[in-house]
CHARMM-style PDB file with segment names, atoms N, HN, CA, C and O in Angstrom:
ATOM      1  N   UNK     1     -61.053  40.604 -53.293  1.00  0.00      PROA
ATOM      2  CA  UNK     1     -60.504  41.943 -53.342  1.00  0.00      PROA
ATOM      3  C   UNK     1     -61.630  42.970 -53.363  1.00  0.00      PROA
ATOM      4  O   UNK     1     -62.464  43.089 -54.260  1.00  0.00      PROA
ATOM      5  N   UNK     2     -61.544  43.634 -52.345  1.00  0.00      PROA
ATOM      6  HN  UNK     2     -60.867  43.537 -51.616  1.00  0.00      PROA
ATOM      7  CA  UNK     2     -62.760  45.073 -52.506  1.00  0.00      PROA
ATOM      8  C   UNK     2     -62.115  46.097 -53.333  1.00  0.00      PROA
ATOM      9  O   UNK     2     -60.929  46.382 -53.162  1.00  0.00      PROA
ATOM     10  N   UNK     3     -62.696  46.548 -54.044  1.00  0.00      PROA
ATOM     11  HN  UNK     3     -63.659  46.317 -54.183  1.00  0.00      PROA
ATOM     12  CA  UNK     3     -62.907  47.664 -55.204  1.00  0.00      PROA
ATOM     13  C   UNK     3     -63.564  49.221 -54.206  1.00  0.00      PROA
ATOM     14  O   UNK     3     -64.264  49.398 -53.209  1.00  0.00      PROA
ATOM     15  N   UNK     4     -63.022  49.852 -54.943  1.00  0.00      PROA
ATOM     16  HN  UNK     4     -62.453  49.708 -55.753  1.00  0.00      PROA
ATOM     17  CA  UNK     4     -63.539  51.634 -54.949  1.00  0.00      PROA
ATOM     18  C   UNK     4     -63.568  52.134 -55.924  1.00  0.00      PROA
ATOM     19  O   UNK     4     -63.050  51.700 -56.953  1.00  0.00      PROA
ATOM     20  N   UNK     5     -64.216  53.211 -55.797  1.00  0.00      PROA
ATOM     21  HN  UNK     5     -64.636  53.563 -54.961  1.00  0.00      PROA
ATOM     22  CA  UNK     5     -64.262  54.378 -57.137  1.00  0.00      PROA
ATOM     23  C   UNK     5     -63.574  55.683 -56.660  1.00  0.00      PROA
ATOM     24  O   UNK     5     -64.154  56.505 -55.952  1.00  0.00      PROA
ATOM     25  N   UNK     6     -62.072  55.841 -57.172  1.00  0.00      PROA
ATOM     26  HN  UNK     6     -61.601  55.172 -57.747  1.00  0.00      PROA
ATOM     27  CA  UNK     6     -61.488  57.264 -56.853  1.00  0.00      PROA
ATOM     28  C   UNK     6     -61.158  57.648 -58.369  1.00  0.00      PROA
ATOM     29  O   UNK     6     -61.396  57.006 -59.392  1.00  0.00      PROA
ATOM     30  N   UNK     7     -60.359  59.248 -58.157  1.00  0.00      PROA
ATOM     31  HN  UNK     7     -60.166  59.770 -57.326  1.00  0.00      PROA
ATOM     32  CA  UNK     7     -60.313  59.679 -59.141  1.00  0.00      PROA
ATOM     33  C   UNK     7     -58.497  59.678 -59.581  1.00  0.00      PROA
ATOM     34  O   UNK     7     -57.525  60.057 -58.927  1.00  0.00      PROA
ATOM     35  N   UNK     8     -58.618  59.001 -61.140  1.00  0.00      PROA
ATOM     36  HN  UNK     8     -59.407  58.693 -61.671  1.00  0.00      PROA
ATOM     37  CA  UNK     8     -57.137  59.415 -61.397  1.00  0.00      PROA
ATOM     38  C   UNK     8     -56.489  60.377 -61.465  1.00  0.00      PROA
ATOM     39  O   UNK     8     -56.997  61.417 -61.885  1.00  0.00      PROA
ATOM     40  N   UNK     9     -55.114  60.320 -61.055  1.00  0.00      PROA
ATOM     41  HN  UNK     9     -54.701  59.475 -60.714  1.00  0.00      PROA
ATOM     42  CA  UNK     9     -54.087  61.268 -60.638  1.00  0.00      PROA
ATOM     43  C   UNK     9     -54.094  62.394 -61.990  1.00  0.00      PROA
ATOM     44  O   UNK     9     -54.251  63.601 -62.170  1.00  0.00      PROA
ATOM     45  N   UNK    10     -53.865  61.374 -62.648  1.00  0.00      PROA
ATOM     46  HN  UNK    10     -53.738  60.393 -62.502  1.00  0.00      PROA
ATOM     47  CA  UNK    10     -53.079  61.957 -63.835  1.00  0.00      PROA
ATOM     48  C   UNK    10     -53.900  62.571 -65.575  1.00  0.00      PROA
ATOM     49  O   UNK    10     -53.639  63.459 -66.387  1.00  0.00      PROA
ATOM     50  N   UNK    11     -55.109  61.323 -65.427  1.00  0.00      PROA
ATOM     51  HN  UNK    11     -55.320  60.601 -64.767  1.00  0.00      PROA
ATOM     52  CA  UNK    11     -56.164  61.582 -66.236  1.00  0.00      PROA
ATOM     53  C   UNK    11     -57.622  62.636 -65.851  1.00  0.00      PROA
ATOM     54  O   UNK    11     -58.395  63.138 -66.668  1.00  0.00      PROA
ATOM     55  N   UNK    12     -57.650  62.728 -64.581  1.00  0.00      PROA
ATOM     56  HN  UNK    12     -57.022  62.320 -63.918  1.00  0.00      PROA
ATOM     57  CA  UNK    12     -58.674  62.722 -63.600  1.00  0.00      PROA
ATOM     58  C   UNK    12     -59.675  62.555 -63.845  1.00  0.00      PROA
ATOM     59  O   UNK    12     -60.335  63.593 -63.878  1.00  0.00      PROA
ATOM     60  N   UNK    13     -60.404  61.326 -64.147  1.00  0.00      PROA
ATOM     61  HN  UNK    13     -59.868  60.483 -64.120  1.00  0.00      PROA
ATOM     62  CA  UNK    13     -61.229  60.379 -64.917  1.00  0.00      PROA
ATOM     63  C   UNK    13     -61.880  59.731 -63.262  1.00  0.00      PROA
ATOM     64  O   UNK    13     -61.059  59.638 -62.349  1.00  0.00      PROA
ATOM     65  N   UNK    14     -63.127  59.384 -63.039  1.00  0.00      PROA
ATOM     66  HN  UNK    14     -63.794  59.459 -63.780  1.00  0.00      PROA
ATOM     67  CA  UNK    14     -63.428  58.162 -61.761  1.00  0.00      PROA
ATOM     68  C   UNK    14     -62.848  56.654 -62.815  1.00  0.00      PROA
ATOM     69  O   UNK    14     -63.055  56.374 -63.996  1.00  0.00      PROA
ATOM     70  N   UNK    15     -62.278  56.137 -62.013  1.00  0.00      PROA
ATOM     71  HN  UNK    15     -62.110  56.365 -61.054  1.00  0.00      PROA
ATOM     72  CA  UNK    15     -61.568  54.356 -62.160  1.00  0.00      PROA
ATOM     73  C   UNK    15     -61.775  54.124 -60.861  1.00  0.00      PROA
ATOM     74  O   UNK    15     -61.821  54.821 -59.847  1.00  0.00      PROA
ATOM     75  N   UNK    16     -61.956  52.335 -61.263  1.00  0.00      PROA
ATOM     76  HN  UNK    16     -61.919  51.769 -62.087  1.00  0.00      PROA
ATOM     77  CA  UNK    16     -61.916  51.515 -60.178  1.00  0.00      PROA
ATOM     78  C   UNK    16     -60.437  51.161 -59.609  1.00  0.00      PROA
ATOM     79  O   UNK    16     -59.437  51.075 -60.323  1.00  0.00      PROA
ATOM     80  N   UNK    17     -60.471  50.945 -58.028  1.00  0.00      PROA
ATOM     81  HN  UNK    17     -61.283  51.015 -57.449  1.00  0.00      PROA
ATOM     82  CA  UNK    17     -58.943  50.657 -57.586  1.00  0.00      PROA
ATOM     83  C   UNK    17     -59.513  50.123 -56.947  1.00  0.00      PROA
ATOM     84  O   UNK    17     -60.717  50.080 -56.697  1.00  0.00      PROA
ATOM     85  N   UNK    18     -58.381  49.477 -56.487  1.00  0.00      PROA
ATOM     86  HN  UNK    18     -57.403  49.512 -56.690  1.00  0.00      PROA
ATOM     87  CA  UNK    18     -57.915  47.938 -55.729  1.00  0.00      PROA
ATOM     88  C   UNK    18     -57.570  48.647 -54.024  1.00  0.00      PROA
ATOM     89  O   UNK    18     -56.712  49.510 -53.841  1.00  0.00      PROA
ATOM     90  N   UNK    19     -58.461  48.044 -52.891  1.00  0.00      PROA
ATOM     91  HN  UNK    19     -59.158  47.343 -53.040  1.00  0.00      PROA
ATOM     92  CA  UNK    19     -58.041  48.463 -51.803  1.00  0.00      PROA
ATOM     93  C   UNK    19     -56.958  47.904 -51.169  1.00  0.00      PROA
ATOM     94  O   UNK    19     -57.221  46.710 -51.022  1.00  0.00      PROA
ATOM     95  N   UNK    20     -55.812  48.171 -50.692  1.00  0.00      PROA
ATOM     96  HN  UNK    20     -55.598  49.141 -50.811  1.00  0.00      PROA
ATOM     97  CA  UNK    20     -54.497  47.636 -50.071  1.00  0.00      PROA
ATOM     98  C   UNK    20     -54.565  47.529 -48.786  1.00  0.00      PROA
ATOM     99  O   UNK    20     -54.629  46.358 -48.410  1.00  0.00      PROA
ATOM    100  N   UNK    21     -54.574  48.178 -48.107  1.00  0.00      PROA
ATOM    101  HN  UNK    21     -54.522  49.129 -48.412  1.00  0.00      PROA
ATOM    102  CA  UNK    21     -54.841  48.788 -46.828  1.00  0.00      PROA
ATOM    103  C   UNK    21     -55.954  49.577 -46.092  1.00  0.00      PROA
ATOM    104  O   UNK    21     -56.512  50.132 -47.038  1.00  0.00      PROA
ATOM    105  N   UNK    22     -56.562  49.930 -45.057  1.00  0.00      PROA
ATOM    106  HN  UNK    22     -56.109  49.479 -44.288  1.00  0.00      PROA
ATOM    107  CA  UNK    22     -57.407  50.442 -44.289  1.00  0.00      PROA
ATOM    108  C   UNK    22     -56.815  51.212 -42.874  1.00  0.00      PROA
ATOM    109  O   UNK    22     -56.577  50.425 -41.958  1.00  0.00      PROA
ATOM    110  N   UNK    23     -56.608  52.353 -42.651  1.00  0.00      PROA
ATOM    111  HN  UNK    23     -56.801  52.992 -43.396  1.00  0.00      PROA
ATOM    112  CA  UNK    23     -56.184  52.791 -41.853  1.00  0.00      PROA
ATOM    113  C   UNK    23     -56.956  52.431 -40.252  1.00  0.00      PROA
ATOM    114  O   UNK    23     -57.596  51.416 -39.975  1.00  0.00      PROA
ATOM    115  N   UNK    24     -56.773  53.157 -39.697  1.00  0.00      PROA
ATOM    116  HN  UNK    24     -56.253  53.981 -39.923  1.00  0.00      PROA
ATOM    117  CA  UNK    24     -57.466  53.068 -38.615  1.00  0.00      PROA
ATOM    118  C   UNK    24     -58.646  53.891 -38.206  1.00  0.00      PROA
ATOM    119  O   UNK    24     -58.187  54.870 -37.617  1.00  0.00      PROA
ATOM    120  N   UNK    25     -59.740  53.943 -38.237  1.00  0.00      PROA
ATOM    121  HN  UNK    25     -60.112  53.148 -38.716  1.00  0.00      PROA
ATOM    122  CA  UNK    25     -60.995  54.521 -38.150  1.00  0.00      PROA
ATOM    123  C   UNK    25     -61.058  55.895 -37.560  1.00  0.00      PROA
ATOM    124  O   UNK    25     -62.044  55.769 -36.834  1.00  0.00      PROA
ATOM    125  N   UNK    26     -60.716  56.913 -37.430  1.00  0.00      PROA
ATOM    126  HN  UNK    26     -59.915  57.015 -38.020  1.00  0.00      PROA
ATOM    127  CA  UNK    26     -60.832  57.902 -36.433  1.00  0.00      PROA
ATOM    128  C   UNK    26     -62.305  58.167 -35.895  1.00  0.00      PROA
ATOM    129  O   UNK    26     -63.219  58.509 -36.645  1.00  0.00      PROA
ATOM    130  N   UNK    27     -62.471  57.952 -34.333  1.00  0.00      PROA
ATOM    131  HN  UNK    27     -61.728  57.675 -33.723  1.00  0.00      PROA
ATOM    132  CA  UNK    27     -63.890  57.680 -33.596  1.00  0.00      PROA
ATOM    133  C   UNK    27     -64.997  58.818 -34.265  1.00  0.00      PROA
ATOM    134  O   UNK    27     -66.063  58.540 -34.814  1.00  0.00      PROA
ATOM    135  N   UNK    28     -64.400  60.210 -34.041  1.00  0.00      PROA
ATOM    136  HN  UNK    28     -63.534  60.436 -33.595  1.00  0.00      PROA
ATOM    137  CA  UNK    28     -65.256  61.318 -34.691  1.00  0.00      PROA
ATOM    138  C   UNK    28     -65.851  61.475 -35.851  1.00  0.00      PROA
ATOM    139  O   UNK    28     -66.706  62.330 -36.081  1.00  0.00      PROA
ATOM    140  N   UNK    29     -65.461  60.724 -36.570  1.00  0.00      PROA
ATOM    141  HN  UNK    29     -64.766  60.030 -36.383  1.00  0.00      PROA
ATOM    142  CA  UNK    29     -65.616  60.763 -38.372  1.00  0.00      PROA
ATOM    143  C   UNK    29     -66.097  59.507 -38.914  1.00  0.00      PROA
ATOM    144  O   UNK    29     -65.489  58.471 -38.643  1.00  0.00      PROA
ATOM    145  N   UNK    30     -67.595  59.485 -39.988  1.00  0.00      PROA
ATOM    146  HN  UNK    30     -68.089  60.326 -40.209  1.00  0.00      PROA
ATOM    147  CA  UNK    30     -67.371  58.607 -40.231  1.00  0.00      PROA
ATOM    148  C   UNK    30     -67.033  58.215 -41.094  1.00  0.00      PROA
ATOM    149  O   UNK    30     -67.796  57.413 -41.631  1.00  0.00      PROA
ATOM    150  N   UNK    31     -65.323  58.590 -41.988  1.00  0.00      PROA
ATOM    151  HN  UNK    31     -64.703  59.242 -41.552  1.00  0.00      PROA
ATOM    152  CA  UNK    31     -64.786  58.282 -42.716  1.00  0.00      PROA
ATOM    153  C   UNK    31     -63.927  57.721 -42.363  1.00  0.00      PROA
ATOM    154  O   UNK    31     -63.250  58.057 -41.392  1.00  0.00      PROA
ATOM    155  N   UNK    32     -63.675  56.417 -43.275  1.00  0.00      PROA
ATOM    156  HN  UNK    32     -64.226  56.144 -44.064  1.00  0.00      PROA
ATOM    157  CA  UNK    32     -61.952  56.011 -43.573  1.00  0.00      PROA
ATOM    158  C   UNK    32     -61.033  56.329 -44.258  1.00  0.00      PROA
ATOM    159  O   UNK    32     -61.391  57.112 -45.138  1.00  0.00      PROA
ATOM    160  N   UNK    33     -59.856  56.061 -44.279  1.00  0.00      PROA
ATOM    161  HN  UNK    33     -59.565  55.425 -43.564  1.00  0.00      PROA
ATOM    162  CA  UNK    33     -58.933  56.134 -45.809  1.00  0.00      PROA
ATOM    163  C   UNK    33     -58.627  54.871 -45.477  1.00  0.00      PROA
ATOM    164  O   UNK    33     -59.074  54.155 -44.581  1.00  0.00      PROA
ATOM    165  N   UNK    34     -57.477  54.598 -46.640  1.00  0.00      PROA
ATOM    166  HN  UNK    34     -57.114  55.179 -47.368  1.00  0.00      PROA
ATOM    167  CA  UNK    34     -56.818  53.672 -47.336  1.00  0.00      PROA
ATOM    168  C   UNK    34     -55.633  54.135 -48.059  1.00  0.00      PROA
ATOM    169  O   UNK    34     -55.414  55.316 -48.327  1.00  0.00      PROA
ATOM    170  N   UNK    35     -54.542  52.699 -48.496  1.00  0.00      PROA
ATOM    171  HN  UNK    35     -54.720  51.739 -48.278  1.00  0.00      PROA
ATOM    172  CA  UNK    35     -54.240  52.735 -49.272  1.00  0.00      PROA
ATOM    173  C   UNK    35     -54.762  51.762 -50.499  1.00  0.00      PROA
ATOM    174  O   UNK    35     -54.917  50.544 -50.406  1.00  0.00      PROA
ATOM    175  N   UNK    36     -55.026  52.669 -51.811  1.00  0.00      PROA
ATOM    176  HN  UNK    36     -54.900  53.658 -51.887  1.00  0.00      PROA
ATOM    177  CA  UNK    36     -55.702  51.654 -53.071  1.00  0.00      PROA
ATOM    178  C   UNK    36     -54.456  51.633 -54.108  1.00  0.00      PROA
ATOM    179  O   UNK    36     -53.446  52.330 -54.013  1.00  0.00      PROA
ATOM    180  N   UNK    37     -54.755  50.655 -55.150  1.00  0.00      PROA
ATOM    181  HN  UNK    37     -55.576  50.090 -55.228  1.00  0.00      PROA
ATOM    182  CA  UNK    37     -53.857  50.879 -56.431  1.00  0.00      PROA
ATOM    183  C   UNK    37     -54.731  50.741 -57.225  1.00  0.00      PROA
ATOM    184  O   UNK    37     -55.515  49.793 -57.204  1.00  0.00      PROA
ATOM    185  N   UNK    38     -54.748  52.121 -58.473  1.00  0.00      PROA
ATOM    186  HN  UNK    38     -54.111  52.891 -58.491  1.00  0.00      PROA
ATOM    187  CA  UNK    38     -55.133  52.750 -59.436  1.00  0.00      PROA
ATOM    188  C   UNK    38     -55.589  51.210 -60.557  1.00  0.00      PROA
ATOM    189  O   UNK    38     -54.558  50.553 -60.706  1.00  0.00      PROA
ATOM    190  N   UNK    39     -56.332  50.804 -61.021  1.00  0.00      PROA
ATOM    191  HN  UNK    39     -57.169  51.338 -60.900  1.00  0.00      PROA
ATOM    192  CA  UNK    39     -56.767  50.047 -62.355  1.00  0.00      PROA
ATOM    193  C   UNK    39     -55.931  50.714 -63.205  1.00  0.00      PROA
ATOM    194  O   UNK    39     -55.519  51.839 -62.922  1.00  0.00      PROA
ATOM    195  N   UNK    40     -55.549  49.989 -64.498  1.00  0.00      PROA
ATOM    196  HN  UNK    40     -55.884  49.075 -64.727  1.00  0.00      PROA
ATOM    197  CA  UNK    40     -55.371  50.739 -65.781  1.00  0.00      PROA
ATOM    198  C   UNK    40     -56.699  50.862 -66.050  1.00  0.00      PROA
ATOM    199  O   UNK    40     -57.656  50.282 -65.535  1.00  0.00      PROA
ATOM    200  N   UNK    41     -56.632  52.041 -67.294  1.00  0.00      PROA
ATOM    201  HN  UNK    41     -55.855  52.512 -67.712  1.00  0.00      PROA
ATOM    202  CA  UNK    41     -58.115  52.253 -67.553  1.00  0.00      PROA
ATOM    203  C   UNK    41     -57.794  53.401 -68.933  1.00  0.00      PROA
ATOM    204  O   UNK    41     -56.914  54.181 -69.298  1.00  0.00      PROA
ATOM    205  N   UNK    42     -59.427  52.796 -69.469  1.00  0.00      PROA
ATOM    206  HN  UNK    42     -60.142  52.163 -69.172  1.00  0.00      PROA
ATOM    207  CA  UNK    42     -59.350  53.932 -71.146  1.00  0.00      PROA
ATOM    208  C   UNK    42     -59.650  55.323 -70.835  1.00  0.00      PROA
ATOM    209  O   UNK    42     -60.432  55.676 -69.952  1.00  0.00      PROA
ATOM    210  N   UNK    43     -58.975  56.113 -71.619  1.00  0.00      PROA
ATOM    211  HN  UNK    43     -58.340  55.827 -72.336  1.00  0.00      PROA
ATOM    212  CA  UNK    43     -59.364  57.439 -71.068  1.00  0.00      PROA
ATOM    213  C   UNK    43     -59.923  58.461 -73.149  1.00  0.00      PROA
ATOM    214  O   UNK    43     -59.822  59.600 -73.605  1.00  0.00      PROA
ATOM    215  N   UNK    44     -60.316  57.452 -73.531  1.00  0.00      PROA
ATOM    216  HN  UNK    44     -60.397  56.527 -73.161  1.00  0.00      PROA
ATOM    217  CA  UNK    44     -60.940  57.661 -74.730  1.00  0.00      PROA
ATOM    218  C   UNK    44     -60.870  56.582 -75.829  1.00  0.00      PROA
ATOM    219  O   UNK    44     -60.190  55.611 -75.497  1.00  0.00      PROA
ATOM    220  N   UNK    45     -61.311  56.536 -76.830  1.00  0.00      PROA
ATOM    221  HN  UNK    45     -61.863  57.325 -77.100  1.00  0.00      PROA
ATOM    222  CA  UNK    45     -61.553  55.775 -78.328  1.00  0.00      PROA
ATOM    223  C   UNK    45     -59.421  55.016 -78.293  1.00  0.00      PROA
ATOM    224  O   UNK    45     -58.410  55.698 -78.462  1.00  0.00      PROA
ATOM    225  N   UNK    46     -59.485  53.852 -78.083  1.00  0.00      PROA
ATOM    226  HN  UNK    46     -60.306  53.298 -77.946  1.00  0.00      PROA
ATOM    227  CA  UNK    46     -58.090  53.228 -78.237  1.00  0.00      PROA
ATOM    228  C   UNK    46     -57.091  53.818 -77.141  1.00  0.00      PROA
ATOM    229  O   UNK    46     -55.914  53.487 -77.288  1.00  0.00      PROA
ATOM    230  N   UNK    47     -57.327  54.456 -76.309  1.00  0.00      PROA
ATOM    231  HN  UNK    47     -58.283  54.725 -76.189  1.00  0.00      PROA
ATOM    232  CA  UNK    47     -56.462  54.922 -75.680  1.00  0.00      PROA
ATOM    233  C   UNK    47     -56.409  54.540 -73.976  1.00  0.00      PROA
ATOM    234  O   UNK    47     -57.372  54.659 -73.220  1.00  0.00      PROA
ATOM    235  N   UNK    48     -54.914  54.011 -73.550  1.00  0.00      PROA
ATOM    236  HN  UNK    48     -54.131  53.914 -74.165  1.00  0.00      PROA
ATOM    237  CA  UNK    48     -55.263  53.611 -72.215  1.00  0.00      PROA
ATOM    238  C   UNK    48     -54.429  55.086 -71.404  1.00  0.00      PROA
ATOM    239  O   UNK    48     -53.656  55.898 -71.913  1.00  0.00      PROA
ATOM    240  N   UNK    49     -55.030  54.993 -69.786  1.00  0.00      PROA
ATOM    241  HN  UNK    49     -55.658  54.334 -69.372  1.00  0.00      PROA
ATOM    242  CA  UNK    49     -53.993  56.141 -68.987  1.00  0.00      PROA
ATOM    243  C   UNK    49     -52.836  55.017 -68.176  1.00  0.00      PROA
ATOM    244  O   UNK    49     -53.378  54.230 -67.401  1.00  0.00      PROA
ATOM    245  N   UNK    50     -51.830  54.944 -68.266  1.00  0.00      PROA
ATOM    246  HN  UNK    50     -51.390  55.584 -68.897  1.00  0.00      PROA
ATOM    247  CA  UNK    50     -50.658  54.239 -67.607  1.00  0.00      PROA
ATOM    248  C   UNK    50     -50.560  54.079 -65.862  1.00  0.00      PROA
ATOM    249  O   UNK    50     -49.984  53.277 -65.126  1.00  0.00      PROA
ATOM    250  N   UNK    51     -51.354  55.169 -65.648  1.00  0.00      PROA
ATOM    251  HN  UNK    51     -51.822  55.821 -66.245  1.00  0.00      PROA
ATOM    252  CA  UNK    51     -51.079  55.182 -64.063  1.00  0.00      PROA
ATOM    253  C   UNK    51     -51.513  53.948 -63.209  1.00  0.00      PROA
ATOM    254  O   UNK    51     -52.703  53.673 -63.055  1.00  0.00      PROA
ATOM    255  N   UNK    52     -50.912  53.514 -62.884  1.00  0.00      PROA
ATOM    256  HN  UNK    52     -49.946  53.737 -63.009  1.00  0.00      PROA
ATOM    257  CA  UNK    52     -51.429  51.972 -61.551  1.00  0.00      PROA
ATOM    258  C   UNK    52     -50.839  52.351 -60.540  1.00  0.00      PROA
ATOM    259  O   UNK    52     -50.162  51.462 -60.024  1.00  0.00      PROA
ATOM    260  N   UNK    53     -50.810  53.631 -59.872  1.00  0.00      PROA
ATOM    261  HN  UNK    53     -51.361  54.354 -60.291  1.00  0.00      PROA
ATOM    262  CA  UNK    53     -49.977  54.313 -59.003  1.00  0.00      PROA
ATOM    263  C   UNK    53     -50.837  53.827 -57.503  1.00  0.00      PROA
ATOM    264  O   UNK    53     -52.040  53.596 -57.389  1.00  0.00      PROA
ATOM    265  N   UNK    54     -49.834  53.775 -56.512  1.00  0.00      PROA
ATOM    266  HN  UNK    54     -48.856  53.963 -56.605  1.00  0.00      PROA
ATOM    267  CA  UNK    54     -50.654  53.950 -55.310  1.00  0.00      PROA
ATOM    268  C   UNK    54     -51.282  55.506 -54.704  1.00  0.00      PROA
ATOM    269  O   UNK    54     -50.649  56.561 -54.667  1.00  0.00      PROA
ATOM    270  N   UNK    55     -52.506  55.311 -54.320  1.00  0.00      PROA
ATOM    271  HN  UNK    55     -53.020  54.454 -54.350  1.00  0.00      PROA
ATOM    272  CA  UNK    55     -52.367  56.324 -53.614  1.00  0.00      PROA
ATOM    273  C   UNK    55     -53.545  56.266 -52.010  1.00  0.00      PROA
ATOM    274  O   UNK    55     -54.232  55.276 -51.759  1.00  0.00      PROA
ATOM    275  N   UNK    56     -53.528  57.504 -51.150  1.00  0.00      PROA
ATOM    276  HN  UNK    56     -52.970  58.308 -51.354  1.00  0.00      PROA
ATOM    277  CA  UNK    56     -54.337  57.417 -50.154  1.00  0.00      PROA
ATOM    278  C   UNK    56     -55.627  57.814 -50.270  1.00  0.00      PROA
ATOM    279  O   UNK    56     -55.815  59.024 -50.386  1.00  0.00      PROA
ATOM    280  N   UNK    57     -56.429  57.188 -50.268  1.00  0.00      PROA
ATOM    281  HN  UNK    57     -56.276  56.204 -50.175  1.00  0.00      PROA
ATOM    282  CA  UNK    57     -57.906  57.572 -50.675  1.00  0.00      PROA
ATOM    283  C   UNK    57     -59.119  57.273 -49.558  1.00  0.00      PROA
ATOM    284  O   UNK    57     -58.751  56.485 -48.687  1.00  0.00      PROA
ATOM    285  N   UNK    58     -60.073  57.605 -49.462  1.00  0.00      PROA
ATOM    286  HN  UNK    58     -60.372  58.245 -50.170  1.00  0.00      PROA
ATOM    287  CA  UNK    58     -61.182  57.282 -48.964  1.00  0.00      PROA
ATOM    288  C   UNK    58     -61.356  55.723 -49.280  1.00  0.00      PROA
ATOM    289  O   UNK    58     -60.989  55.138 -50.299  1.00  0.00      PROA
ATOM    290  N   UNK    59     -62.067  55.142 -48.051  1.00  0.00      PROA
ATOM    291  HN  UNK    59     -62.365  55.618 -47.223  1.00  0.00      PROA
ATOM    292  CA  UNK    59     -62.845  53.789 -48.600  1.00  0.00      PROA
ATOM    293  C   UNK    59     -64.204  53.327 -47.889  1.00  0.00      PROA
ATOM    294  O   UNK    59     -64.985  52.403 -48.117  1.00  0.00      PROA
ATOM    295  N   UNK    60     -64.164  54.392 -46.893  1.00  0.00      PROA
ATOM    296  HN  UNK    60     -63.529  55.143 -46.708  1.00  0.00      PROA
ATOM    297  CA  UNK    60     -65.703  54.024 -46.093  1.00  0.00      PROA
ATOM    298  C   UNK    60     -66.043  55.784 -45.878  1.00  0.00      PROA
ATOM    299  O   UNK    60     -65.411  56.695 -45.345  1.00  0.00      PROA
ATOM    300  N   UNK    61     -67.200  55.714 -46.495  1.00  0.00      PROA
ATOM    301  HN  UNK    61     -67.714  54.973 -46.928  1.00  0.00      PROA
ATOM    302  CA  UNK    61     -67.914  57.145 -46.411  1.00  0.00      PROA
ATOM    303  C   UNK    61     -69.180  56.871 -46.310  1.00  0.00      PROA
ATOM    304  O   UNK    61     -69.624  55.778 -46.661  1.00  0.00      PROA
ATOM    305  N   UNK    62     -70.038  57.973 -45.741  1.00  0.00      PROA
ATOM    306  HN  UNK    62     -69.677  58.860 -45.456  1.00  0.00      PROA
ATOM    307  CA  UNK    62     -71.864  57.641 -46.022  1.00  0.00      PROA
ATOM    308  C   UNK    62     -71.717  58.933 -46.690  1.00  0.00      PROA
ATOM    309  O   UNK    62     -72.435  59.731 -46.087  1.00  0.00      PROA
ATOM    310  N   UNK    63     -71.060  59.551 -47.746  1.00  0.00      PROA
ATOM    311  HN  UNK    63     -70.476  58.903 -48.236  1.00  0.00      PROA
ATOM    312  CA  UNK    63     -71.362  60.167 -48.957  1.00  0.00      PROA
ATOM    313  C   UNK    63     -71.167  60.303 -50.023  1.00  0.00      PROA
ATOM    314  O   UNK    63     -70.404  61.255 -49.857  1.00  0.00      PROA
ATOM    315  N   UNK    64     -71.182  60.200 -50.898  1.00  0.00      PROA
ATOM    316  HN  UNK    64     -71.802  59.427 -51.032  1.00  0.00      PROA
ATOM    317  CA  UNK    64     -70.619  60.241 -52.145  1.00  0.00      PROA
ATOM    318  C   UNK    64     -70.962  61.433 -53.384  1.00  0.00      PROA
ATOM    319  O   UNK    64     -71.998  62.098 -53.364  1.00  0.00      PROA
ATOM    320  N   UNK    65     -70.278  61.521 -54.072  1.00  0.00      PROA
ATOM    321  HN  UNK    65     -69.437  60.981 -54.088  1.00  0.00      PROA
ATOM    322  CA  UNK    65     -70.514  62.961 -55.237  1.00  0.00      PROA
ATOM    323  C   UNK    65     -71.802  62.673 -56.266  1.00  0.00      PROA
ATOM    324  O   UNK    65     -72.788  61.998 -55.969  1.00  0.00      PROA
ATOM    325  N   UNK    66     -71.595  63.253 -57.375  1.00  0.00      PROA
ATOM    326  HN  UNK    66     -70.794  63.800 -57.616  1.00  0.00      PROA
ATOM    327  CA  UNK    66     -72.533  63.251 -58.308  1.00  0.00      PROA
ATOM    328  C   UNK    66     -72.097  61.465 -59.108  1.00  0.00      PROA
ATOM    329  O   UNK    66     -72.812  60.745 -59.806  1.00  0.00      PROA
ATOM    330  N   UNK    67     -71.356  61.357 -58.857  1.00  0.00      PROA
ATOM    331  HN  UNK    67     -70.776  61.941 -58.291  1.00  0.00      PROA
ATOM    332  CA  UNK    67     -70.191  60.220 -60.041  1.00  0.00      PROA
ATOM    333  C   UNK    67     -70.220  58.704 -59.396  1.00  0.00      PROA
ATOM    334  O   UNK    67     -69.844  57.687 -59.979  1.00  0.00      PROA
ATOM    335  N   UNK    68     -70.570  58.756 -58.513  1.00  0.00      PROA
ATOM    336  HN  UNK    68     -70.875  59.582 -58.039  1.00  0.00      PROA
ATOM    337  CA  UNK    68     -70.299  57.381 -57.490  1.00  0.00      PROA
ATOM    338  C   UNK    68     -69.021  57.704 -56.510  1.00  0.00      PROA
ATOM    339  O   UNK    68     -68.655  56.915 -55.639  1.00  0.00      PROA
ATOM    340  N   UNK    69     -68.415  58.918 -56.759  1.00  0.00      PROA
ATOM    341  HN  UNK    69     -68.712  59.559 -57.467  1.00  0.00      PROA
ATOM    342  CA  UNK    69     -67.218  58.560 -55.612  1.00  0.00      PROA
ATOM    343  C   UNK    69     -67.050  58.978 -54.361  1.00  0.00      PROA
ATOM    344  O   UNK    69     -67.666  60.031 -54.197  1.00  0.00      PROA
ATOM    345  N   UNK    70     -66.438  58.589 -53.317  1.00  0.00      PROA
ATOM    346  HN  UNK    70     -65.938  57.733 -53.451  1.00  0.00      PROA
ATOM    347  CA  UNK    70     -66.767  58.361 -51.961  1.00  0.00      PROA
ATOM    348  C   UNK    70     -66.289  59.830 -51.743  1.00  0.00      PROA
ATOM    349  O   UNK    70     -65.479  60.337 -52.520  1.00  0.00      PROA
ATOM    350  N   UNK    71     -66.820  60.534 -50.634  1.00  0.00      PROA
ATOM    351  HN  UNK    71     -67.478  60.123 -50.003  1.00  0.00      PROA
ATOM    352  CA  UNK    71     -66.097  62.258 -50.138  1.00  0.00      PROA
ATOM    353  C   UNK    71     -66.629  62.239 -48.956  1.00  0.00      PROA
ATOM    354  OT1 UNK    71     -66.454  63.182 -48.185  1.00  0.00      PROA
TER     355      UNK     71
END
């Protein structure tokens, strides 16, 4: 299973997700998307965020932010 680093929906925290899908490359760009599903994940001291939501995200970029995540 390949892994990414996007940002949660709901916490907006970077978590690791699970890649599902890979769209189709558009020639001009060299980005992809996807579909990923969200990790559970802590979002402080004992506390988890619930979301394991799908969503459409990046999964092939040559850039990334300050955080590790793909843009």
């Amino acid at each position: 299973m390949e892994e990414v680093f996007v940002y949660c929906t709901t916490c907006k925290n970077k978590v690791k997700a699970i890649i599902l899908t890979k769209h189709p490359k558009d020639p001009n760009s060299p980005k992809r998307e996807g579909m990923v599903r969200i990790l559970q994940h802590n979002v402080g001291f004992r506390k988890n965020c619930d979301n394991t939501s799908q969503i459409k995200a990046l999964i092939e970029s040559d850039t990334k932010d300050d955080k590790g995540v793909l843009n």
